[in-house]
C-alpha positions in Angstrom: 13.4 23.8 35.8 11.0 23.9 32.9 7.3 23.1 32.3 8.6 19.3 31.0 10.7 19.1 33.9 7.7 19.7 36.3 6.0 16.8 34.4 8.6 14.5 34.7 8.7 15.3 38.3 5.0 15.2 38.8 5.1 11.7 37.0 8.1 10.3 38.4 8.9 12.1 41.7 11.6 9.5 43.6 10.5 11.0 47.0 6.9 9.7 46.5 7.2 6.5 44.6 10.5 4.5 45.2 12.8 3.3 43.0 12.3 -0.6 42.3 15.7 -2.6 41.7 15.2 -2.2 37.5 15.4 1.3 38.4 12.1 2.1 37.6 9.7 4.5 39.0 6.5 3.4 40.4 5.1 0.5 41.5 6.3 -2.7 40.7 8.2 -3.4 37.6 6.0 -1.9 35.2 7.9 0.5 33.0 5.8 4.1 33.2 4.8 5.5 29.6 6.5 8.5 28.4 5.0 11.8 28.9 3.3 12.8 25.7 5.0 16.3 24.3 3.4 19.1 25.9 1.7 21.7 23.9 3.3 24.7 24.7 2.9 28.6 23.1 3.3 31.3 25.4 6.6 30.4 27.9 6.4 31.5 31.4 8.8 34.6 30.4 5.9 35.6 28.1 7.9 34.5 24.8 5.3 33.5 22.1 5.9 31.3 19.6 3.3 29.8 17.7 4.1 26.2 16.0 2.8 23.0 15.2 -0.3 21.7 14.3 -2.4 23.9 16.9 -0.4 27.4 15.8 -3.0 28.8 13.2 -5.3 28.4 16.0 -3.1 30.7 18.4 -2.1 33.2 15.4 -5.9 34.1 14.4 -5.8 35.8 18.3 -5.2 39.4 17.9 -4.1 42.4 20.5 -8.0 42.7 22.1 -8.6 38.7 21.8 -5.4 38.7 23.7 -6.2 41.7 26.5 -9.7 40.1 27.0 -8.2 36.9 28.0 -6.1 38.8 30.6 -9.1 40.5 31.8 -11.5 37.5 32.1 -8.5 35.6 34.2 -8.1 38.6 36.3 -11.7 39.5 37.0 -12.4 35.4 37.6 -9.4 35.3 40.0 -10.6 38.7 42.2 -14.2 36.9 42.1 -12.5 33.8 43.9 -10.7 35.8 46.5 -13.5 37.9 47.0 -15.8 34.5 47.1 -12.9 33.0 49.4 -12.9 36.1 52.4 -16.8 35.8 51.8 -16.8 32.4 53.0 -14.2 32.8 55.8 -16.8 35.5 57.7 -19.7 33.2 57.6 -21.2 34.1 54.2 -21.0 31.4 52.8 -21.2 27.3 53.7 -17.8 26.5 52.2 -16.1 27.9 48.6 -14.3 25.5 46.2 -11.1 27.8 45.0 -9.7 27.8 41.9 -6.3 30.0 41.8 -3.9 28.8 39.2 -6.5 27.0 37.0 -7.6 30.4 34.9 -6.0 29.5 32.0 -7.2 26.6 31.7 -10.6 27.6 32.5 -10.5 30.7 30.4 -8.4 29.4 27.9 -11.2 26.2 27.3 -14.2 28.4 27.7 -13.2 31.0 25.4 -13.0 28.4 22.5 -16.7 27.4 23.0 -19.2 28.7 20.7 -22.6 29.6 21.8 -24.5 26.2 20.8 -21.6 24.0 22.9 -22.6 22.9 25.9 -20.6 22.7 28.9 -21.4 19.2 31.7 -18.5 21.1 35.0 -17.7 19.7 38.4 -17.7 22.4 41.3 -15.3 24.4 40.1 -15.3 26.1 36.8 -15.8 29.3 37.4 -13.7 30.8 35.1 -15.5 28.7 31.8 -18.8 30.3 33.3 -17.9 33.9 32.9 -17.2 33.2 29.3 -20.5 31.7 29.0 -22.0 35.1 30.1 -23.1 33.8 33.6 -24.1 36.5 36.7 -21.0 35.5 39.1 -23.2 36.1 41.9 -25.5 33.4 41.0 -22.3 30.9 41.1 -22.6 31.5 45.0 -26.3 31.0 45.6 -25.7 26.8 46.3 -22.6 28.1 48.5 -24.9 30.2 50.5 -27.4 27.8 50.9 -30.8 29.4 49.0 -30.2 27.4 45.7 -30.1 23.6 44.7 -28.8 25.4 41.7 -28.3 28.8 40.8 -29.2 29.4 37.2 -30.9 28.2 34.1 -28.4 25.6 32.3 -30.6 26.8 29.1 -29.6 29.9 29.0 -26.0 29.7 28.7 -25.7 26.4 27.5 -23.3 25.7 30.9 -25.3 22.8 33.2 -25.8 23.3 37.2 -23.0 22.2 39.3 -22.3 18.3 39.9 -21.1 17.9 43.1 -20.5 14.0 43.0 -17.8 13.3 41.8 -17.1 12.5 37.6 -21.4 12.1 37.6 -21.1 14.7 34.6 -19.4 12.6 32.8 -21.4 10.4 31.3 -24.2 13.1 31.3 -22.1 15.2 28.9 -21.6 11.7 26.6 -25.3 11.5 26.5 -25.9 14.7 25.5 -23.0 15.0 23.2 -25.1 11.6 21.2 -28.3 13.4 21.5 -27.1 16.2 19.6 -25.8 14.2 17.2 -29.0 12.4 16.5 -31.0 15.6 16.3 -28.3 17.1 13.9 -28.7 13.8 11.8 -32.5 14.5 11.7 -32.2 17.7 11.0 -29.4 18.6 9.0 -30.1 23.0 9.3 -29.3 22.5 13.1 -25.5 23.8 13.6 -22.9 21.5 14.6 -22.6 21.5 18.4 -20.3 19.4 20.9 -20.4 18.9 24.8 -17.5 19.6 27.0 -16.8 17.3 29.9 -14.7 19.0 32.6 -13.2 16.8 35.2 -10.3 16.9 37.5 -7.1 14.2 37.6 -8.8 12.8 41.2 -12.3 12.1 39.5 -10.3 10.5 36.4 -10.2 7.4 38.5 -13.9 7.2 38.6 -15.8 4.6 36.9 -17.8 7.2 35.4 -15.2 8.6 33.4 -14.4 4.6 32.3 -17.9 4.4 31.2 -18.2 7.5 29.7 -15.3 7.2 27.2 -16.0 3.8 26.1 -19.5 5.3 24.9 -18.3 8.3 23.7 -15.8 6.2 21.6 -18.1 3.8 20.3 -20.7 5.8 19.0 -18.3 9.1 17.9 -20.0 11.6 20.1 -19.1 14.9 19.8 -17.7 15.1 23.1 -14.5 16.9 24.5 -13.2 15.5 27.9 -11.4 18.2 29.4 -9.2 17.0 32.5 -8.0 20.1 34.7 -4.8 18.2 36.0 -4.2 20.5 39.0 -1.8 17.7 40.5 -3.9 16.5 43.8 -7.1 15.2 43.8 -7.9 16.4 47.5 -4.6 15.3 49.4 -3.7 12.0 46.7 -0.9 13.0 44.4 -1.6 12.1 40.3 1.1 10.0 40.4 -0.3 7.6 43.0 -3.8 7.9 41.0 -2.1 6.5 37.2 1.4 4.8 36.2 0.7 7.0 33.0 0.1 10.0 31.7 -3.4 11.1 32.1 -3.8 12.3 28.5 -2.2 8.7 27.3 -5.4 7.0 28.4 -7.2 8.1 25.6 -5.6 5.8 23.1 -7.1 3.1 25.0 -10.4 3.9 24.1 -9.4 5.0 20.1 -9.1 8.7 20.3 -6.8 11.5 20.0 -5.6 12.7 23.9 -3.4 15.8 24.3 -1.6 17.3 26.9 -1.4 21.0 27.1 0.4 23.5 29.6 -2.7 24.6 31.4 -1.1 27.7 32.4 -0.8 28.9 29.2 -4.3 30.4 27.8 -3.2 31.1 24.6 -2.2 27.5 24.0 -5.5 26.0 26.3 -7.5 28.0 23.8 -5.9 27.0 20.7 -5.8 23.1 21.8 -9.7 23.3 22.7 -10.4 25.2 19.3 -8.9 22.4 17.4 -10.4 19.7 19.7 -14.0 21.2 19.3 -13.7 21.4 15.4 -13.1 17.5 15.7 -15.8 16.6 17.6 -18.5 18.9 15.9 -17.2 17.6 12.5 -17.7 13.9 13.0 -14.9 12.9 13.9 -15.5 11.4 17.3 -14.6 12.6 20.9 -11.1 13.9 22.4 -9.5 14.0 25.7 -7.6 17.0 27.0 -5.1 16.6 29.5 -4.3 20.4 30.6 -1.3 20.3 33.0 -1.7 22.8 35.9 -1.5 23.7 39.5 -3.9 24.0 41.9 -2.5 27.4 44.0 -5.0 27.2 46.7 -6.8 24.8 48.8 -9.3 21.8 47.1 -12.1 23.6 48.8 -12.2 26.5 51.9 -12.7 23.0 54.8 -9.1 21.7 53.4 -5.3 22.0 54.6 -3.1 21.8 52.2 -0.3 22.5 54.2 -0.7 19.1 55.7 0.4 16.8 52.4 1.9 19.1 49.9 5.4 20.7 50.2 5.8 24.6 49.5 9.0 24.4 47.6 6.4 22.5 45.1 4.2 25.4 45.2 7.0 27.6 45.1 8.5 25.9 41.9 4.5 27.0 40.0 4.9 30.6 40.9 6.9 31.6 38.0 4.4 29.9 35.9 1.2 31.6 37.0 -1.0 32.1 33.8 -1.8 35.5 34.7 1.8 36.9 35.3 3.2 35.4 32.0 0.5 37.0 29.9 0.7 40.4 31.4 4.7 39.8 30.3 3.5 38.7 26.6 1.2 42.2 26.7 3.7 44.5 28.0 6.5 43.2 26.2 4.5 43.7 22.6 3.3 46.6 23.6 -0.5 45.7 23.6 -1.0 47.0 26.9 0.0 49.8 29.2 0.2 50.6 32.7 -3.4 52.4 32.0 -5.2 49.1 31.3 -3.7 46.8 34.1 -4.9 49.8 36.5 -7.8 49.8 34.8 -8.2 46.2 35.9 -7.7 47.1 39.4 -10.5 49.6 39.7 -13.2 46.9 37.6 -12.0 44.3 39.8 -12.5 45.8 42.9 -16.1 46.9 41.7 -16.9 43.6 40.7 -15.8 42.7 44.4 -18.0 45.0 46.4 -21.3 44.1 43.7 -20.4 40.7 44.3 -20.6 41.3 48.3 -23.7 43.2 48.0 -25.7 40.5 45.5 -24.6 37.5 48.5 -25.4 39.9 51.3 -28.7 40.0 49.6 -29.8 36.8 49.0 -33.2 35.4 50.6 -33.6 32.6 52.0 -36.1 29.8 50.5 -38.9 28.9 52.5 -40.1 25.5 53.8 -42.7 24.8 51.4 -40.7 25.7 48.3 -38.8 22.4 48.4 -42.4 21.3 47.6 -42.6 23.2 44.6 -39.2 22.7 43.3 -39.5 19.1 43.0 -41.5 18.4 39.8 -41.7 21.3 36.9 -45.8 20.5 37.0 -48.1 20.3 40.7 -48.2 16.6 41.5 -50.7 14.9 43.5 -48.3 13.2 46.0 -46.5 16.1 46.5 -49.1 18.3 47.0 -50.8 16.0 49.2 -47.8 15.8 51.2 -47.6 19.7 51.4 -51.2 19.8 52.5 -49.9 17.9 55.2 -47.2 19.8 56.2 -49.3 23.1 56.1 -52.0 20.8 58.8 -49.0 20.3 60.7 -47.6 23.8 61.0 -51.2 24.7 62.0 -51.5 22.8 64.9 -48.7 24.4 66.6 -50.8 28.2 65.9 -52.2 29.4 69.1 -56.1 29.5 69.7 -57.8 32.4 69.2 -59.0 33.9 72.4 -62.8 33.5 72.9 -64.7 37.0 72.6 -67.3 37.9 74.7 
């Protein structure tokens, strides 16, 4: 079974969505739109071939571009185990994984340059260690001792957005403001915002909302749509009776699907999709067609609505394993630098420990301070307050003689 034969599958599958008496799948009678043609580079025996309109993209890629993809989906996918058994001894509050999505993540965030701006959800944390981001500081919300984490500035990647598609339309606003300040200032480079969603929060109004803006006023937007097949425990199918990456033409913009498991592709699709955007040209919609490996977050059981012959049947397709085949077969890498690998990784894992194991705590009054950039009179009146409170539980002094 191929990559197109999972879609079809994933879009169609007879055991989830009966067969009406037209003989067509879904609900109803409504006839269910053809998959679009899936953007495809590296195959999941590691054969490369680089055609169509996204190839020059691919081809510019040479032997270290190609090991340092390898090594950023490696290193991101021993962060999420290590993050993962972190979270199973108490260290953290709960962990959203993200096994299987690294080439879409890596793939997407390797394509940004540095004045892009990146709106995620809760779970790209591959696209933040191509933005240069301290993995340790993705775990401070998890621990508990951030609302945050980091400085959105300084990376141009925006704090987590835990309700769901919210970033959205944040991202489309952004993406317009940048615009306007490029228009008023012509010396500033061109910039576009990347939305990352997932096929669940797709069905949001937010995302709605956010596309008709984004195609009415041309903002240099991408929407980037980690199809990972289950939004919690709801299959995509159930979710749309079309592709995801058909919607776009709704709205009047390009949509493409891309195997999401393939990073050369992912990067190649995203490199064209950016130059639209930036140019002028108005916003795109990504569709990247993956597999989410592991559970939607560290409190979930997938066990209890997915089958494992379906997870079984993504295996042979994991991004990481048909890279390493690309590498070894073209001899741009040896036994020395996947071993290599091992040892960083592992390094990486016990840091990682140490940074979490070291975190401090906040203390009460600091959700005073954090609320407002400036001191505000409410606020600190409120704190003065709290501090009169606190002091009536202090024991009296003892008299002295």
């Amino acid at each position: 079974m191929d990559l197109k034969d999972l879609a079809v599958r994933a879009e169609a599958d007879s055991s989830r969505l009966p067969e009406d008496e037209a003989g067509n799948a879904g609900r109803g009678s409504l006839d269910r739109e053809a998959a679009p043609e899936m953007v495809q580079m590296l195959s999941p025996e590691g054969e490369l071939l680089l055609h169509g309109p996204y190839g020059a993209y691919a081809a510019e890629l040479g032997a270290e571009e190609l090991r340092g993809l390898y090594r950023d989906m490696f290193t991101i996918r021993r962060f999420d185990q290590e993050a993962t058994a972190l979270q199973r001894q108490g260290e953290l509050v709960m962990w959203v994984p993200m096994t299987g999505q690294e080439g879409a993540q890596i793939g997407s965030g390797r394509a940004l340059q540095p004045q892009d701006y990146v709106f995620p959800t809760y779970r790209e944390h591959g696209v933040a260690l191509t933005r240069g981001l301290e993995l340790s500081s993705l775990l401070r919300r998890f621990r508990g001792v951030s609302h945050g984490g980091w400085n959105p500035a300084e990376a141009n990647f925006h704090l987590y957005t835990l309700v769901l598609a919210a970033q959205v339309p944040h991202a489309v606003g952004y993406a317009m403001g940048m615009a306007r300040d490029r228009k008023m200032d012509p010396q500033l480079p061109e910039a576009a915002t990347v939305a990352y969603f997932g096929d669940g929060a797709s069905s949001e109004g937010d995302v709605h909302e956010a596309m008709v803006f984004a195609a009415s006023y041309d903002a240099p937007v991408v929407f980037f749509c980690q199809n990972n097949h289950w939004a919690i425990s709801v299959p995509t199918e159930v979710q749309s009776r079309i592709p995801l990456a058909n919607r776009a033409r709704g709205y009047g913009f390009p949509g493409i699907r891309v195997d999401g498991n393939d990073v050369i592709a992912v990067r190649a699709v995203t490199s064209w999709a950016l130059e639209h955007a930036r140019s002028g040209k108005g916003p795109v919609l990504i569709e990247a067609f993956t597999y989410r490996m592991s559970a939607h977050t560290t409190a979930d059981d997938p066990t209890k609505y997915r089958l494992s012959a379906d997870e079984e049947a993504w295996i042979s397709r994991d991004p990481l394993s048909r890279l390493e085949k690309h590498l070894r077969a073209a001899g741009l890498a040896e036994d020395e630098f996947f071993e290599g690998l091992e040892a960083d990784g592992q390094a990486m894992a016990d840091k990682l420990r140490e940074d979490v194991l070291g975190m401090s705590s906040p203390g009460f009054t600091d959700a005073f301070t954090d609320v407002y950039a400036e001191a505000h009179p409410l606020i600190q009146e409120e704190l003065e307050f709290h501090r009169r409170y606190e002091a009536g539980f202090a024991d009296p002094e003892e008299p002295t003689e």
